[in-house]
TORKOL-755800 format. One line per field, with one value per residue (C-alpha): residue number from 1; x, y, z. Coordinates in steps of 0.2 Angstrom, whole numbers, plus 5000, padded with zeros to 4 digits. Example, Ala and Ser with C-alpha at 12.3 -4.5 7.8 and 13.67 -1.06 7.14 Angstrom:
BEGIN
n [1 / 2]
xx [5062 / 5068]
yy [4978 / 4995]
zz [5039 / 5036]
***
This chain:
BEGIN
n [1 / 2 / 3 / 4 / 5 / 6 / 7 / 8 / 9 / 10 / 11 / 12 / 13 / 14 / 15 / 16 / 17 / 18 / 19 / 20 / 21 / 22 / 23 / 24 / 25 / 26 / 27 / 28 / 29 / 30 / 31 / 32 / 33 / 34 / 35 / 36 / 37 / 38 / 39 / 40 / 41 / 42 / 43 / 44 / 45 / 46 / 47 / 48 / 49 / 50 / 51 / 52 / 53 / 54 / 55 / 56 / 57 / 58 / 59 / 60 / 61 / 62 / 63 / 64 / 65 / 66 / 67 / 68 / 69 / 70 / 71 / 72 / 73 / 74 / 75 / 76 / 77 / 78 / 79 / 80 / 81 / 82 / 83 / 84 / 85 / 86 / 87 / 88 / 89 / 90 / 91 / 92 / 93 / 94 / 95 / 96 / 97 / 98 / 99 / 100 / 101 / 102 / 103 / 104 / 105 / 106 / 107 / 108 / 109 / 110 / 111 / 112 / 113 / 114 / 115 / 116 / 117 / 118 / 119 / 120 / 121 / 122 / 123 / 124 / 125 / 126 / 127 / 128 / 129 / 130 / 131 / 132 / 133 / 134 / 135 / 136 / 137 / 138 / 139 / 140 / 141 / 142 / 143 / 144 / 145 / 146 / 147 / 148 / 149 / 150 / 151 / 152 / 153 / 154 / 155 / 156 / 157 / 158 / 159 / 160 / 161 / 162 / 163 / 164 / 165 / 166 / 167 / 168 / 169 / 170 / 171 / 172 / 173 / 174 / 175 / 176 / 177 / 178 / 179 / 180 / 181 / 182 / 183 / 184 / 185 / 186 / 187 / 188 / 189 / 190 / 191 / 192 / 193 / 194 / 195 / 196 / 197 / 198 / 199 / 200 / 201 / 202 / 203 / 204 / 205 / 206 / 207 / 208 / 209 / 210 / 211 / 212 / 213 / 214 / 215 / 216 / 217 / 218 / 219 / 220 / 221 / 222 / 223 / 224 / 225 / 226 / 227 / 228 / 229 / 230 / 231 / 232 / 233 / 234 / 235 / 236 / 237 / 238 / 239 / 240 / 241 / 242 / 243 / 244 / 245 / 246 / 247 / 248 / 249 / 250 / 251 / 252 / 253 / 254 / 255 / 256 / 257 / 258 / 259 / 260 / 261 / 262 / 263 / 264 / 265 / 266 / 267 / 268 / 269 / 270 / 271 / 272 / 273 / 274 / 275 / 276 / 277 / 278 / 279 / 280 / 281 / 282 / 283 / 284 / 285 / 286 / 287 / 288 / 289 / 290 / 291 / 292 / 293 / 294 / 295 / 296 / 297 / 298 / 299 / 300 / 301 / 302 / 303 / 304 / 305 / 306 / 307 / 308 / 309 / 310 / 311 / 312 / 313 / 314 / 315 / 316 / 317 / 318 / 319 / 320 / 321 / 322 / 323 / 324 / 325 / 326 / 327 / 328 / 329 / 330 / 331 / 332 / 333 / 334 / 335 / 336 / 337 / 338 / 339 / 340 / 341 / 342 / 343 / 344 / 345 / 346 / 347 / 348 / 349 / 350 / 351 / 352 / 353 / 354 / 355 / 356 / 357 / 358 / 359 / 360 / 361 / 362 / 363 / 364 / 365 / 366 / 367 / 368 / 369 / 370 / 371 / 372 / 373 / 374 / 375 / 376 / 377 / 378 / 379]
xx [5000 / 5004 / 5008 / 5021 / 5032 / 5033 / 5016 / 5005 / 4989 / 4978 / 4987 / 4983 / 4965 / 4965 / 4972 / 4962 / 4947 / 4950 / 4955 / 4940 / 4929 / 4932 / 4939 / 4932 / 4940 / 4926 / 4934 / 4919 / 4911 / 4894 / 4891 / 4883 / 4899 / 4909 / 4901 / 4900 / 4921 / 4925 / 4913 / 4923 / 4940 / 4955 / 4969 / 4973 / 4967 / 4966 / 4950 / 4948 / 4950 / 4937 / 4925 / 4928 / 4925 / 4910 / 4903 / 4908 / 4896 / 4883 / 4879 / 4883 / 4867 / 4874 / 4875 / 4895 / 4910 / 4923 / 4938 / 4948 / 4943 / 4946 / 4965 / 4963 / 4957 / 4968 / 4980 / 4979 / 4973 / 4954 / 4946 / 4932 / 4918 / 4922 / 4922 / 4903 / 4902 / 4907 / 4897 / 4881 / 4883 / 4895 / 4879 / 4884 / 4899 / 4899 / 4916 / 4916 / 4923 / 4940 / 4936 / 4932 / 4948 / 4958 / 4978 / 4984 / 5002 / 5006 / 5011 / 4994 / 4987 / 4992 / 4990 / 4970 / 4970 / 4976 / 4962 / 4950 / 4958 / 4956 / 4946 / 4927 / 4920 / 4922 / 4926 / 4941 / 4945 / 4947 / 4955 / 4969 / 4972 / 4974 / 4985 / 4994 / 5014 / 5029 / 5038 / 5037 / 5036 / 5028 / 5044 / 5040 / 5034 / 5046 / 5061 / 5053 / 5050 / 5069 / 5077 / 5064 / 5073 / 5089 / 5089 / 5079 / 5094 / 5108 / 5100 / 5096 / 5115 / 5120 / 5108 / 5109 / 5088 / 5076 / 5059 / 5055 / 5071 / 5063 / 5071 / 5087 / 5094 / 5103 / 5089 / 5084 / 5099 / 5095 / 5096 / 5079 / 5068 / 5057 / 5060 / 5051 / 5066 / 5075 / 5059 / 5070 / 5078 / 5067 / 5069 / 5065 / 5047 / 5049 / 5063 / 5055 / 5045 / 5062 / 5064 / 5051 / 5049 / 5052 / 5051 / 5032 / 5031 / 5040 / 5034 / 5016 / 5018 / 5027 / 5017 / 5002 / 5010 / 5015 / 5000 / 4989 / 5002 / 5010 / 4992 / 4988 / 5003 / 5002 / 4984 / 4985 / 5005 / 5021 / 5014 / 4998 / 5003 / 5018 / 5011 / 4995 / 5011 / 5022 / 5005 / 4999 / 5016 / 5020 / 5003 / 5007 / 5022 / 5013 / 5001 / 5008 / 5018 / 5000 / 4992 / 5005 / 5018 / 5031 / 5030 / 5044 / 5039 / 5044 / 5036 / 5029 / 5012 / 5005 / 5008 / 5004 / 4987 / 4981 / 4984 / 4974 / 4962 / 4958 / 4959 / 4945 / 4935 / 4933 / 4929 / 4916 / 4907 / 4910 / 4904 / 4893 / 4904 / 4920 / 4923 / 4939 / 4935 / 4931 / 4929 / 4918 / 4929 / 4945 / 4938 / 4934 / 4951 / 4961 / 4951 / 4955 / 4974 / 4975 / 4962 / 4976 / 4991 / 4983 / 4979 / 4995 / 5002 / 4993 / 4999 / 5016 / 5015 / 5003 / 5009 / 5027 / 5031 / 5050 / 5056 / 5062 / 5070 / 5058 / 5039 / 5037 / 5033 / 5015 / 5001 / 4993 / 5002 / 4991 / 4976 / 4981 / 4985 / 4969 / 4960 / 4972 / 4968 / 4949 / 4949 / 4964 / 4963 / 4947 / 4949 / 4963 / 4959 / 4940 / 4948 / 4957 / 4963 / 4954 / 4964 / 4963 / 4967 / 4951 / 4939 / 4936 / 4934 / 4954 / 4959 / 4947 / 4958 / 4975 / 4969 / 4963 / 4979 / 4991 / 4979 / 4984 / 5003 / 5005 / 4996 / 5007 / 5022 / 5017 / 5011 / 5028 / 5037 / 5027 / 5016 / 5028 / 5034 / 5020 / 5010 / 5027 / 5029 / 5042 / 5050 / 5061 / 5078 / 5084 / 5096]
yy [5000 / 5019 / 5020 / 5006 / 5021 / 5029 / 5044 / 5047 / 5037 / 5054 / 5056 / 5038 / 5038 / 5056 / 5048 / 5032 / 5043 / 5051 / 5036 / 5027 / 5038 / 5052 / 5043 / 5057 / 5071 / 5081 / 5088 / 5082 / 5067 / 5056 / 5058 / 5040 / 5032 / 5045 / 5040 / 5022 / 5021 / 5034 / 5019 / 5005 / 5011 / 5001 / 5014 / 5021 / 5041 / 5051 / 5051 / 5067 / 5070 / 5055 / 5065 / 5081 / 5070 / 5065 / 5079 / 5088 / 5073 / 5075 / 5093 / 5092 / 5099 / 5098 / 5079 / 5080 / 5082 / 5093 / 5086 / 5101 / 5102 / 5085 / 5090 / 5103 / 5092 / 5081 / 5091 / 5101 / 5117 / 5120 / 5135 / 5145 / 5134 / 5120 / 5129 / 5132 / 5113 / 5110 / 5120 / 5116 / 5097 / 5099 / 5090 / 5075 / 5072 / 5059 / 5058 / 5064 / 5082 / 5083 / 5088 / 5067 / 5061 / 5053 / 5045 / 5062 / 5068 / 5082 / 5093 / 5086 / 5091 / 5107 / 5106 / 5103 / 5119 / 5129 / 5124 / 5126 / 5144 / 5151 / 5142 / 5146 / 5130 / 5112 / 5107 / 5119 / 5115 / 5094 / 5099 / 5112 / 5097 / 5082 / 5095 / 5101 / 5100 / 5106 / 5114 / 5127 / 5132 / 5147 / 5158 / 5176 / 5180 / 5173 / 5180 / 5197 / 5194 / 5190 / 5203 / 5216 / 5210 / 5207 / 5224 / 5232 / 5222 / 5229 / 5246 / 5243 / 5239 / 5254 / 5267 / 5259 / 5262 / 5248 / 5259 / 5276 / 5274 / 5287 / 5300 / 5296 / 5308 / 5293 / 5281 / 5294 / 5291 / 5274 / 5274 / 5263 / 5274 / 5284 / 5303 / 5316 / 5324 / 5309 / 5306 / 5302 / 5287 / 5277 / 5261 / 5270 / 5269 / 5250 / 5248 / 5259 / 5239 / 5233 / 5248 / 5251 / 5264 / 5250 / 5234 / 5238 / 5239 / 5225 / 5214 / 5218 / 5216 / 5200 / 5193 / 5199 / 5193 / 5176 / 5171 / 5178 / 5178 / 5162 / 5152 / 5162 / 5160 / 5142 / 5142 / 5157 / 5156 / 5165 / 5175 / 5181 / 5185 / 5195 / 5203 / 5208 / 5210 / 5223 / 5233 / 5238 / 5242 / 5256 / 5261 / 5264 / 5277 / 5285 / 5288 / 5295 / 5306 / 5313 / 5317 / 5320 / 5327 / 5331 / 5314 / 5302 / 5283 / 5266 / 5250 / 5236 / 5241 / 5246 / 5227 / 5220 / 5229 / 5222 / 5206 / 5206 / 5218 / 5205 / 5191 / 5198 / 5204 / 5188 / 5181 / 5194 / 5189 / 5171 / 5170 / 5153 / 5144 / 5149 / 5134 / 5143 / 5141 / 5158 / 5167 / 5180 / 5184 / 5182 / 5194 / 5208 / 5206 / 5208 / 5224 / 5232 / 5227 / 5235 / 5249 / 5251 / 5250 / 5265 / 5276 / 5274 / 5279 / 5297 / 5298 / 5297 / 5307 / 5323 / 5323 / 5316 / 5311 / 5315 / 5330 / 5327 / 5337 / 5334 / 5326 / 5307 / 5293 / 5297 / 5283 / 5285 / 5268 / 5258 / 5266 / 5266 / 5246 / 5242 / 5249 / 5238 / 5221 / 5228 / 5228 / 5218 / 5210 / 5201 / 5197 / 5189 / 5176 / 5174 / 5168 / 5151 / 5141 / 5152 / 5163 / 5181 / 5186 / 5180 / 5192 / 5208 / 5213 / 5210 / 5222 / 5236 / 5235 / 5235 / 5250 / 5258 / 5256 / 5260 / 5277 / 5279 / 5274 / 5288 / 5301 / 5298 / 5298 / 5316 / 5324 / 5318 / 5326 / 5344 / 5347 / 5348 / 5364 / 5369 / 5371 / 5376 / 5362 / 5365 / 5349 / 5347 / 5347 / 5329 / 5318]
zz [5000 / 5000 / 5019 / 5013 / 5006 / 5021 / 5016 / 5032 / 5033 / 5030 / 5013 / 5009 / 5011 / 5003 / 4989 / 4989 / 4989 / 4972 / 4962 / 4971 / 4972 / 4959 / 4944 / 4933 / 4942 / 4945 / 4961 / 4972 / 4978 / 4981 / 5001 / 5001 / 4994 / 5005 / 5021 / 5017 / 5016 / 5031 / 5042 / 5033 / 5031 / 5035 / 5037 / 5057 / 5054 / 5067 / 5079 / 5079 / 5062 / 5058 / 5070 / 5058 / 5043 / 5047 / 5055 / 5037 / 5028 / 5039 / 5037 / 5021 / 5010 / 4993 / 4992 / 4988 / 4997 / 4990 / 4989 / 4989 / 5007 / 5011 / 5007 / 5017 / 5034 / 5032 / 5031 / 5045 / 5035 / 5041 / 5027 / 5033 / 5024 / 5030 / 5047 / 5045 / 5040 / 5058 / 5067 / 5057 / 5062 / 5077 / 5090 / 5078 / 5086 / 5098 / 5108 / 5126 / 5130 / 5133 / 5153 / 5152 / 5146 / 5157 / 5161 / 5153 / 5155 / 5163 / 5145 / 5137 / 5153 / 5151 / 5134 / 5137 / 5151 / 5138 / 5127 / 5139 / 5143 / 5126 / 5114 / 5116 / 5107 / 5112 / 5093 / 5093 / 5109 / 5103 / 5088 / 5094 / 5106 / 5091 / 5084 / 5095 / 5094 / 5102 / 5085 / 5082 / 5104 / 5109 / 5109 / 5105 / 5121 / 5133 / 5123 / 5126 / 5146 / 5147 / 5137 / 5148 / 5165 / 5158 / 5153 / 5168 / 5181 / 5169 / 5172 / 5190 / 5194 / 5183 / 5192 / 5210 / 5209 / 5207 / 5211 / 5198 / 5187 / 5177 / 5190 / 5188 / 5171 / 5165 / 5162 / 5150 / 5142 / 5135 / 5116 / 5121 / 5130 / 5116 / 5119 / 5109 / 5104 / 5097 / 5084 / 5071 / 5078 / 5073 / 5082 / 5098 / 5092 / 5097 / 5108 / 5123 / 5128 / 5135 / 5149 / 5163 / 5175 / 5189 / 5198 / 5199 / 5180 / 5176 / 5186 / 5181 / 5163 / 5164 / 5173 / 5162 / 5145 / 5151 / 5161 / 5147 / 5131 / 5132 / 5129 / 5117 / 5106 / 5111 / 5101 / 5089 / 5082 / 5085 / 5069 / 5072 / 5094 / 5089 / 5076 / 5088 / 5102 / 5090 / 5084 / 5103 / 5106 / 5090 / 5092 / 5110 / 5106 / 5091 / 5100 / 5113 / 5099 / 5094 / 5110 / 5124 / 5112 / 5128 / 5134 / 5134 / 5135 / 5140 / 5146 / 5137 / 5141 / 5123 / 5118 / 5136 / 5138 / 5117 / 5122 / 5138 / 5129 / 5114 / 5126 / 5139 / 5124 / 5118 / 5132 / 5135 / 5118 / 5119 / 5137 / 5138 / 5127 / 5138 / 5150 / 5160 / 5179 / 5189 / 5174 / 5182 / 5196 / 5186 / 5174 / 5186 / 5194 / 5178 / 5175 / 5193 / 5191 / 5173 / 5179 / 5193 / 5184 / 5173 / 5186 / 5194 / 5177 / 5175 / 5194 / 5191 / 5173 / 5180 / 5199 / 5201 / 5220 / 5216 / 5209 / 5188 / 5176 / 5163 / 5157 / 5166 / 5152 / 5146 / 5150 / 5134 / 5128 / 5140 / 5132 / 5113 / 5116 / 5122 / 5105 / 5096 / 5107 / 5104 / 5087 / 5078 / 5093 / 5095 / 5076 / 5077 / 5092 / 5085 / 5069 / 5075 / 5060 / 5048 / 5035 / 5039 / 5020 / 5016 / 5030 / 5022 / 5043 / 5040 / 5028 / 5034 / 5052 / 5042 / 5029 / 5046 / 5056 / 5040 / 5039 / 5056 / 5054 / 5040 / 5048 / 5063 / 5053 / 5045 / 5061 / 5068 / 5055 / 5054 / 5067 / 5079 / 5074 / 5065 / 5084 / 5091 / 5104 / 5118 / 5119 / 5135 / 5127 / 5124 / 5137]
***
């Protein structure tokens, strides 16, 4: 047989289908004949896959299967209409929920937690656990927490301060921190996520991003997390180049407060089918600590405790963050394994955040002088 050569027993039966059941190349095929040989098959698929395959038949009201699709399921690669297919027949599946599954390990255990953490529908939930694997790891957000302490200790041993570095007139020194008079070192617009104002900072957003980023780039993909992570956070520093135009800024909070913004959201408008325990209280303790963490922001920028020699970072980042979790966000995590390309939703946020990028890039080039801005000089 084909498995014989060493192809997976999905492509086998994939292409058993078309010479058996498709010898005219039509590109689709009779749901009798179809259902009769996924009941009677020979070849080990996956449990969860058969599950998918039959509830695709089943809600099937065309009478044929496409077998473009087919392709696609077994190949890991679910399009939108077949999507639909799931969710019109998903009350036809019959295996338990993953909650009954038992003599797990302790990583498929976790692996289940997660799913149970992010995904709002029990089908997602059992196929992002059949799929699941280790390559490529969740990364992105882990490599971000460490550079942010590595670089908040060296800065620490530097300055001899732990607590409101932003005092000290060498933090402000950092080629990282973003400074309004330094606009046209461009990487500043970025690089200000890897210094914080203080061990109060940092350990509130690492905390955050881990507890709330590492599942979700665990479900969603290094791609689509940093992507959503990197968005909150140049939105953050534009933004905060628009409306506090004195302002210096630095923290990860622009990308912190999208994630947990596009996380919350979703589970605000996926509330039944959310299964996470304590979701109630949970929910309204994330929304006092970020609620916290932005009034003690505006405290610091409008009414220092210790006397500076300039503006403090501006708390606008948290704000403009939060729009980006809301919008790119909440589309982003309600679109698991569907292709974004194809949701006109999509391309209406990116047109509306590249508006955004280029008017920010023009006010920061002309309106500065144009409105005759005092910038505090530069470090």
């Amino acid at each position: 047989s084909l498995c014989c050569f060493g192809l997976s027993s999905g492509f086998c039966f994939c292409v058993f289908i078309y010479f058996q059941l498709d010898p005219e190349n039509t590109g689709f095929i009779a749901v009798e004949n179809f259902t009769s040989l996924v009941e009677h098959h020979e070849l080990q698929l996956d449990p969860s896959k058969l599950d998918m395959l039959l509830a695709l038949v089943q809600s099937n009201e065309e009478g044929q299967v496409c077998y473009q699709e087919l392709i696609e399921l077994m190949s890991s690669k679910r399009s939108s209409s077949f999507r639909r297919a799931i969710a019109n027949g998903r009350r036809t599946l019959q295996r338990e929920i993953l909650l009954d599954e038992t003599g797990l390990g302790l990583y498929k255990r976790f692996v289940r937690y997660v799913a149970y953490e992010i995904l709002p529908c029990e089908t997602d939930r059992r196929w992002y656990f059949h799929q699941n694997r280790l390559c490529p790891p969740p990364v992105f957000i882990a490599i971000v927490t460490i550079v942010q302490i590595i670089v908040f200790m060296c800065y620490g041993i530097m300055l001899n301060k732990w607590v409101l570095q932003t005092y000290q007139p060498d933090f402000m020194k950092s080629p990282l921190v973003y400074h309004p008079g330094h606009r046209a070192q461009v990487w500043r617009f970025f690089s200000y996520m890897f210094m914080h104002v203080g061990l109060e900072q940092l350990g509130f957003n690492a905390l955050l991003q881990l507890m709330i980023g590492v599942p979700l780039e665990m479900v969603h993909g290094i791609l689509r997390i940093s992507l959503l992570y990197m968005a909150g956070v140049l939105a953050g520093s534009l933004t905060v180049s628009i409306t506090d135009m004195r302002a210096p800024v630095v923290g990860g909070s622009g990308g912190v407060y999208a994630l947990c913004s596009a996380h919350l959201a979703n589970v605000v408008m996926n509330w039944a089918g959310m299964r996470c325990p304590y979701k109630l209280l949970r929910m309204i303790l994330a929304l006092v600590c970020m609620s916290s963490e932005v009034g003690r922001a505006v405290w610091l920028r409008f009414s220092p405790p210790l006397p500076s020699s300039g503006p403090q970072p501006s708390f606008m980042a948290h704000l403009s963050g939060a729009v980006v979790g809301i919008s790119m966000g909440l589309l982003i995590l309600r679109s698991y394994e569907e292709s974004l390309q194809k949701q006109c939703s999509w391309w209406v946020i990116v047109f509306s955040f590249i508006t955004f990028l280029l008017f920010a890039i023009f006010w920061n080039i002309f309106a500065y002088e144009l409105l005759g801005v005092q910038i505090p000089p530069p470090p």
